[in-house]
OpenMM code with the backbone's topology and positions (N, CA, C; nanometers):
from openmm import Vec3, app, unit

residues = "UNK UNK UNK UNK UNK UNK UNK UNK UNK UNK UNK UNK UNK UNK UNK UNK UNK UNK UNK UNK UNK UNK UNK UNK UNK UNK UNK UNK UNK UNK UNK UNK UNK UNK UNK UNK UNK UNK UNK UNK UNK UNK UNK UNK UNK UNK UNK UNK UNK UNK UNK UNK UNK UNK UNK UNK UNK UNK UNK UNK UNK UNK UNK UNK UNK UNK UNK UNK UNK UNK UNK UNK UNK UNK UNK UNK UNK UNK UNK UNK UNK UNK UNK UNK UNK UNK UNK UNK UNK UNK UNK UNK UNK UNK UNK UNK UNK UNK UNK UNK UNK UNK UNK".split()
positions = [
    Vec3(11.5788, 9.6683, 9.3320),
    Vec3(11.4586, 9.7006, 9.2603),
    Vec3(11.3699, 9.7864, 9.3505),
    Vec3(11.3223, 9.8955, 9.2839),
    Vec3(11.2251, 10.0309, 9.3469),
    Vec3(11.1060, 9.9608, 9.3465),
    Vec3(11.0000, 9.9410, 9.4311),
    Vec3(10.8599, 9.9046, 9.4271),
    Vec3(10.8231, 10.0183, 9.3935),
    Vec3(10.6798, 10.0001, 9.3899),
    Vec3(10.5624, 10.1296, 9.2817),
    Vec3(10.4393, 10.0996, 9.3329),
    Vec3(10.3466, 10.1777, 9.3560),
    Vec3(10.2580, 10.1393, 9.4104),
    Vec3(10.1826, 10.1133, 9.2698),
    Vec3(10.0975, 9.9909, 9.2770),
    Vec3(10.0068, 9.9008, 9.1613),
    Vec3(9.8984, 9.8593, 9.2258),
    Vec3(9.8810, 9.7598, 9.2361),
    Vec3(9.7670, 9.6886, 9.2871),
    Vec3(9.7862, 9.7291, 9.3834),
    Vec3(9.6196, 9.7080, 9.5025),
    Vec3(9.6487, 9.7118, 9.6252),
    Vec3(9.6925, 9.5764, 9.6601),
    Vec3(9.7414, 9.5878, 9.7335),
    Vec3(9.7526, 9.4798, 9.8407),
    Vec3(9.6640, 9.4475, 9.9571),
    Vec3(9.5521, 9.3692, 9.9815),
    Vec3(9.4223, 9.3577, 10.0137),
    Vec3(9.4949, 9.2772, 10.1703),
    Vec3(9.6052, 9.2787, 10.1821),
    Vec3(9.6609, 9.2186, 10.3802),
    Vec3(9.7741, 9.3097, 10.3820),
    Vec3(9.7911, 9.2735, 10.5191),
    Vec3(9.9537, 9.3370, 10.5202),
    Vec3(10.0473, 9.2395, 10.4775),
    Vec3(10.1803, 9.3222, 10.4540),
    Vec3(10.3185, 9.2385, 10.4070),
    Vec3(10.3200, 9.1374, 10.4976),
    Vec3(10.3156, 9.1702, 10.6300),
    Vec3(10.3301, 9.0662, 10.7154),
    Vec3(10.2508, 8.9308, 10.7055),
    Vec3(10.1029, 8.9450, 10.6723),
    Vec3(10.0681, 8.8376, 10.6595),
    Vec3(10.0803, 8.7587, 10.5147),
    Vec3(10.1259, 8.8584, 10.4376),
    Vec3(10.1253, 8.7757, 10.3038),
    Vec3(10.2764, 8.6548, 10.2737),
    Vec3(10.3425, 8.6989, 10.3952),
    Vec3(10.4992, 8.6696, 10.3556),
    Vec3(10.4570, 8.5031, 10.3574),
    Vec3(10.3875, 8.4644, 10.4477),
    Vec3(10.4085, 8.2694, 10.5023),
    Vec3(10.3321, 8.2271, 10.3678),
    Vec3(10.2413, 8.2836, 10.3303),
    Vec3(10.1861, 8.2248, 10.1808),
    Vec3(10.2500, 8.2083, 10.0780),
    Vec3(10.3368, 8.2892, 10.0272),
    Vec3(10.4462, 8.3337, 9.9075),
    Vec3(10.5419, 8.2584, 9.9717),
    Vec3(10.5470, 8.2359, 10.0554),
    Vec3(10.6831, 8.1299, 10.1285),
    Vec3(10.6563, 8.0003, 10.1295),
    Vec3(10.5525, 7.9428, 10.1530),
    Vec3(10.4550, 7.7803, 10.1720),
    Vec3(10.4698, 7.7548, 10.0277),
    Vec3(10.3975, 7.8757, 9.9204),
    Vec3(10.4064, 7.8300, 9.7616),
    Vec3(10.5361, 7.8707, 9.6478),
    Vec3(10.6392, 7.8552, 9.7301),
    Vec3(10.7444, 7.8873, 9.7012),
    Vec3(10.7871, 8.0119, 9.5672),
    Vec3(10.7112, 8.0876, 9.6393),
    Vec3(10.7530, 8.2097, 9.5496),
    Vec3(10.7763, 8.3111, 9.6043),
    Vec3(10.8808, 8.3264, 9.7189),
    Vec3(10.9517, 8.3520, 9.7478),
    Vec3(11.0700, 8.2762, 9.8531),
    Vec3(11.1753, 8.3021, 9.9128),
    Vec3(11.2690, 8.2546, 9.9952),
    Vec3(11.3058, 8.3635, 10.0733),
    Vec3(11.3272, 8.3243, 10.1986),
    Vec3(11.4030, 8.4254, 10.2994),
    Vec3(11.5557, 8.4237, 10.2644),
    Vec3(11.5841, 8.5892, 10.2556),
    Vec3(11.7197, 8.5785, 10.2393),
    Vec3(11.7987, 8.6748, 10.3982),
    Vec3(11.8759, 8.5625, 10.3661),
    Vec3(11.9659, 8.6755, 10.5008),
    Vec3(12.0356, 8.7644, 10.4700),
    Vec3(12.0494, 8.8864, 10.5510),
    Vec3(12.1379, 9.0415, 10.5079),
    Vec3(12.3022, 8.9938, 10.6090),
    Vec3(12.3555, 9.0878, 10.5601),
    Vec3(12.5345, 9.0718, 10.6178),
    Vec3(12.4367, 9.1665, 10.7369),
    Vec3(12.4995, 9.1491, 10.8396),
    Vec3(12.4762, 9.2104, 10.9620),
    Vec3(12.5321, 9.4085, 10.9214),
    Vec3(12.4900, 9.4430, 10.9556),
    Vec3(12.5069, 9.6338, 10.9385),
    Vec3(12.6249, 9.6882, 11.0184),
    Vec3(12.7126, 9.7361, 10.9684),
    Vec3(12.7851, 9.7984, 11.0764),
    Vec3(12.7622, 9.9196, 11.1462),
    Vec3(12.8291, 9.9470, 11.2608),
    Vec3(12.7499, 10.0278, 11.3131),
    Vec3(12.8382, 10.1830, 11.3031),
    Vec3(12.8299, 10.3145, 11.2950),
    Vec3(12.6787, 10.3439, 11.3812),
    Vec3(12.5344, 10.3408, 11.2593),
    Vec3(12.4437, 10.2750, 11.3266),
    Vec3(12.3450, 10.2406, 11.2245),
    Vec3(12.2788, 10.3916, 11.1841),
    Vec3(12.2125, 10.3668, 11.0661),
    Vec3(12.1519, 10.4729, 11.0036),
    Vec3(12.0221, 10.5085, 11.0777),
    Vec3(12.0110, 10.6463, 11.0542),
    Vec3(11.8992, 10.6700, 11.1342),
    Vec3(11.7398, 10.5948, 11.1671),
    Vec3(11.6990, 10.5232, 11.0331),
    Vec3(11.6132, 10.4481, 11.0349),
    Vec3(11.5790, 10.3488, 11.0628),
    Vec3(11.7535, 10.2442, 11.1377),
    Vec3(11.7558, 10.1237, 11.1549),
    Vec3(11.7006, 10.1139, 11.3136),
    Vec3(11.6455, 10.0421, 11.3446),
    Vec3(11.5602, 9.9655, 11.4449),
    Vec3(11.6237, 9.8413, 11.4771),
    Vec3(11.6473, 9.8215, 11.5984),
    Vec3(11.7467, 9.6650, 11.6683),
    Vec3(11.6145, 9.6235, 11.7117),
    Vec3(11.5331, 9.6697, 11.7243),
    Vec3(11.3645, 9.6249, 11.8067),
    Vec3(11.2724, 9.5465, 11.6940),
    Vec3(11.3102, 9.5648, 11.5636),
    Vec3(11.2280, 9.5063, 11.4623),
    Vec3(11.3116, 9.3887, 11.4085),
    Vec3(11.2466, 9.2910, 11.3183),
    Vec3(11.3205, 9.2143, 11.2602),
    Vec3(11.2019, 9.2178, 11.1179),
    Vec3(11.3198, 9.1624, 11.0289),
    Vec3(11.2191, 9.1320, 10.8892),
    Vec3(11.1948, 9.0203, 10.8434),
    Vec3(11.0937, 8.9412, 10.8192),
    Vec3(11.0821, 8.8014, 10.7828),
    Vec3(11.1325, 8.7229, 10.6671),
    Vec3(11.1164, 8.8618, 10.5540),
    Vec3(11.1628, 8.8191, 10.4474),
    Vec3(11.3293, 8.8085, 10.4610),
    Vec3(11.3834, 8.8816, 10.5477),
    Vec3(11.4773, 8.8641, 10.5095),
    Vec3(11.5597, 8.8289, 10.6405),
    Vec3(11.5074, 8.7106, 10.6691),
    Vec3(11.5447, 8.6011, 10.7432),
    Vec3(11.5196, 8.6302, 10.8984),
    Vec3(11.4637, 8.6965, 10.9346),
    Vec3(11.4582, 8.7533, 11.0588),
    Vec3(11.5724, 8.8538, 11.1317),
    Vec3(11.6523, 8.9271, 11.0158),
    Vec3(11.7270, 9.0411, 11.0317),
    Vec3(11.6573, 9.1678, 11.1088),
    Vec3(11.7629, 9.1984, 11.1746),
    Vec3(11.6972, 9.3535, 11.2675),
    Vec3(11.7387, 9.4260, 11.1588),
    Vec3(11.6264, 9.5489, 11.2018),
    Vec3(11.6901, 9.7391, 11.1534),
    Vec3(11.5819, 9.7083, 11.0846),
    Vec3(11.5109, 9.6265, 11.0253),
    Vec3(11.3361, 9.7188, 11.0054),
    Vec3(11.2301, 9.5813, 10.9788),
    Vec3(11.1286, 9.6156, 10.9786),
    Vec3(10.9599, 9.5127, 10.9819),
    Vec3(10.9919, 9.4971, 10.8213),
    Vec3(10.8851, 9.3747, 10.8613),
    Vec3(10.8628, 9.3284, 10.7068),
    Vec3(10.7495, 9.4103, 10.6603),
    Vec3(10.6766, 9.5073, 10.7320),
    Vec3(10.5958, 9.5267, 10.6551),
    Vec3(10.6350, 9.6869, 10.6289),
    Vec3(10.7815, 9.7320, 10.6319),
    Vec3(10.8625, 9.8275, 10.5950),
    Vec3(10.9753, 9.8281, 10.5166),
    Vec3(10.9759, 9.6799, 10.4700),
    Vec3(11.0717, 9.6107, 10.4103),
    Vec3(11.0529, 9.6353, 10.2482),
    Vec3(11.1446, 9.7293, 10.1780),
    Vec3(11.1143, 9.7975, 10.0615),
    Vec3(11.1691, 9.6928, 9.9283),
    Vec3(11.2450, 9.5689, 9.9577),
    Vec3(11.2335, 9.4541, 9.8895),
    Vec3(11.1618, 9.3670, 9.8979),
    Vec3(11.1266, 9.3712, 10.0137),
    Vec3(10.9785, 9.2704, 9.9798),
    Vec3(10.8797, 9.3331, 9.9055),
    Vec3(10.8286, 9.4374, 9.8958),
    Vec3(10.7143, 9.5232, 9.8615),
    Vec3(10.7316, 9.5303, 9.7283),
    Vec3(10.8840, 9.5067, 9.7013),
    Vec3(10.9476, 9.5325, 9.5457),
    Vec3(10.9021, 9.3643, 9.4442),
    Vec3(10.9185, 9.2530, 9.5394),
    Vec3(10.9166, 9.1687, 9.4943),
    Vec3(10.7469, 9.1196, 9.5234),
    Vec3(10.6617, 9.1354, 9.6028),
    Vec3(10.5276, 9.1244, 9.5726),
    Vec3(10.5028, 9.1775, 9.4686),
    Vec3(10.5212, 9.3262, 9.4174),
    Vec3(10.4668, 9.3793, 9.3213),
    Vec3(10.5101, 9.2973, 9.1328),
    Vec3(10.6347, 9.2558, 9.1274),
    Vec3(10.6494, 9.1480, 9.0739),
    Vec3(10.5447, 9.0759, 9.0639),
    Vec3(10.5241, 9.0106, 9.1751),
    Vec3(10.4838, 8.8508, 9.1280),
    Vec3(10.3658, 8.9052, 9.0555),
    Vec3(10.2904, 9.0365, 9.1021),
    Vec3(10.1531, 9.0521, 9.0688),
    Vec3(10.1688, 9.0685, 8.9067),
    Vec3(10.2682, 9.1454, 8.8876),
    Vec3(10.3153, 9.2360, 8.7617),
    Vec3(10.2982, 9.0960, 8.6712),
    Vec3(10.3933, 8.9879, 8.7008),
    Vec3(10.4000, 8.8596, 8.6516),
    Vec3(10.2892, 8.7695, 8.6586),
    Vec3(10.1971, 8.7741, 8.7185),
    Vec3(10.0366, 8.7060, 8.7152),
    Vec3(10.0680, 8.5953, 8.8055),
    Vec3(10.1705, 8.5669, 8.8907),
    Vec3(10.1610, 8.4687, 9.0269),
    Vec3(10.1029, 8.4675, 9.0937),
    Vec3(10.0588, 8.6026, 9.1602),
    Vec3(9.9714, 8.6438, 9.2742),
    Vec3(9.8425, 8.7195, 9.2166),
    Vec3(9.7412, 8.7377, 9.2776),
    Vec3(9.6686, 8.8309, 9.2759),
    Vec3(9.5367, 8.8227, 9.4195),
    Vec3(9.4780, 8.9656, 9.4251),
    Vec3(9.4050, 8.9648, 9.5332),
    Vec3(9.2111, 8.9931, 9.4600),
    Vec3(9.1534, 8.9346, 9.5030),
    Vec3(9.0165, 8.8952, 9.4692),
    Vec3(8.9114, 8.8473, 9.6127),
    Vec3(8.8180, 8.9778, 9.5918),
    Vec3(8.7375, 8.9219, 9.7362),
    Vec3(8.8102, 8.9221, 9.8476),
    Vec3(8.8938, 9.0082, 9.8651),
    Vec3(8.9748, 9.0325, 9.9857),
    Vec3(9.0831, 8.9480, 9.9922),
    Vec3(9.0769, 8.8346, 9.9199),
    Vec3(9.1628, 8.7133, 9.9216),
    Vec3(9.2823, 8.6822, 9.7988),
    Vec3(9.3994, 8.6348, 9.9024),
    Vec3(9.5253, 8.6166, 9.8155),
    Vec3(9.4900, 8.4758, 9.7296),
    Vec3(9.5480, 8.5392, 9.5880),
    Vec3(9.4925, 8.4016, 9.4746),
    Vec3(9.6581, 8.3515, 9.4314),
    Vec3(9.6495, 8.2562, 9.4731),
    Vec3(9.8014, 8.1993, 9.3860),
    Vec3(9.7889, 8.1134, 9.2582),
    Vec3(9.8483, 8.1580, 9.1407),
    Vec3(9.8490, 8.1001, 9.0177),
    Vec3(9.9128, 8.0033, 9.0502),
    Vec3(9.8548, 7.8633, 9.0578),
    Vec3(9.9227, 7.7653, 9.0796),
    Vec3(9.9906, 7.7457, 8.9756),
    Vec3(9.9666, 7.6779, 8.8418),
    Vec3(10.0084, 7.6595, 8.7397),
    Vec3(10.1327, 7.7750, 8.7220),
    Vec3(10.1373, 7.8953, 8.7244),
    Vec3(10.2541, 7.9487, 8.6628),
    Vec3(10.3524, 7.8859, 8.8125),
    Vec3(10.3219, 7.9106, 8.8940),
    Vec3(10.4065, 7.8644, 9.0531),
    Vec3(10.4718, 7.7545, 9.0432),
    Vec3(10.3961, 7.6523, 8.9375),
    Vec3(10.4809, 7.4996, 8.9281),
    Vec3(10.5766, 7.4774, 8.8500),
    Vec3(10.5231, 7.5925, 8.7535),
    Vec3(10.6171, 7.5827, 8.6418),
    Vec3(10.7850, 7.6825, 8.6436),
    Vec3(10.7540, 7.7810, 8.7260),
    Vec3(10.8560, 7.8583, 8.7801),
    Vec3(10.9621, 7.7275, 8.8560),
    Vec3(10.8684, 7.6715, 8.9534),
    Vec3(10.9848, 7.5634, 9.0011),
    Vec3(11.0418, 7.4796, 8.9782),
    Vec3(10.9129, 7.4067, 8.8130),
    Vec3(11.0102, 7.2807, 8.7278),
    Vec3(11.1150, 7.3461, 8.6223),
    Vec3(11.0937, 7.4680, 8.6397),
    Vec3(11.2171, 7.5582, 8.5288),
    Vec3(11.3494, 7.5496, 8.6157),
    Vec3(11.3064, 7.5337, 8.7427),
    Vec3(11.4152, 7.5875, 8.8123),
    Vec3(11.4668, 7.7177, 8.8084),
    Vec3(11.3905, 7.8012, 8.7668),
    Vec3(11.4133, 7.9480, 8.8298),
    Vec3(11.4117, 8.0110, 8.9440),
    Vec3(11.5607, 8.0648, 8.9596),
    Vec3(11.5123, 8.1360, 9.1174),
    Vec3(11.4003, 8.1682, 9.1868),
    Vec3(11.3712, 8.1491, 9.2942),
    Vec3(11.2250, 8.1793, 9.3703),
    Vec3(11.2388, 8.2984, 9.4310),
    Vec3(11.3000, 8.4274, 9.4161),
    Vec3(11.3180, 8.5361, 9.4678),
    Vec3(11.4219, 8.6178, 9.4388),
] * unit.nanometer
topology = app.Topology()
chain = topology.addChain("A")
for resn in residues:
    res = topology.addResidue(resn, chain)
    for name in ("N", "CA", "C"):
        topology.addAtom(name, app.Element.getBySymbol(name[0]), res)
């Protein structure tokens, strides 16, 4: 999935990831390791949170995470107000008593 720029995003990716992670709307996923020779853009110096602490790029360059914030917003889970991240609790509980994937 392509992210789009929509809402702003009022923090960085980085700090938004442990919130969306604590209220389970999202999960870290791990990548298959890259073979090499890596692509020009990959970075062994960075790791990504979302996606489990994999090298070759930051979370806050991480173009599935950015894909899946914009989601949740799109979906009314998240939103930012007064500088501050708002979590729809109610839809958040109900995502998890559905048992729908969290990411």
């Amino acid at each position: 999935m392509r992210y789009r720029l929509g809402f702003p995003i009022l923090m960085t990716y980085s700090q938004l990831l442990q919130p969306l992670i604590q209220n389970s709307l999202v999960v870290p996923k791990s990548l298959k390791p890259v073979p090499q020779p890596y692509s020009p853009g990959y970075d062994l110096n960075v790791q990504c949170g979302y996606h489990a602490g994999s090298e070759g790029h930051s979370t806050k360059d991480c173009n599935a995470f950015k894909a899946k914030v914009q989601q949740l917003i799109d979906n009314g889970y998240i939103a930012f107000q007064e500088g501050s991240l708002v979590v729809n609790v109610n839809l958040s509980r109900a995502k998890i008593s559905r048992g729908v994937p969290r990411s």
